[in-house]
C-alpha positions in Angstrom: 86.6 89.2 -18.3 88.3 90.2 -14.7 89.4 86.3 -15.2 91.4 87.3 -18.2 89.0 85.5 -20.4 88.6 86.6 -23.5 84.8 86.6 -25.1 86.6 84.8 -28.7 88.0 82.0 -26.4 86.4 78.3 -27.1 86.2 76.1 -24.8 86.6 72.7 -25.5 85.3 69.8 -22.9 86.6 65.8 -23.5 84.9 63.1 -21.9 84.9 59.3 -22.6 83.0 59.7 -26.2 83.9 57.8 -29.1 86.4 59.9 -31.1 84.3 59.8 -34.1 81.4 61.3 -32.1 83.7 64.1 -31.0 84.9 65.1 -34.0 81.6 64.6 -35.7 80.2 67.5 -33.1 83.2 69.6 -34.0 82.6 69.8 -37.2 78.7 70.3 -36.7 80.2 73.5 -34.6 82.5 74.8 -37.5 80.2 74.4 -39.9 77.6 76.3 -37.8 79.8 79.2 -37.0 
């Protein structure tokens, strides 16, 4: 938190994945939360 982030925050990490797989695993997290 001295950072100035905030606990609600989501961090999102991109790397060379198929865009289907990445919003496939997106919408696994939604649907989770």
């Amino acid at each position: 938190l001295a950072t100035g982030v905030n606990p609600s925050y989501v961090r999102l990490s991109v790397g060379i994945e198929h865009i289907d797989d990445i919003i496939s695993d997106l919408s696994n997290a939604l649907d989770a939360a």
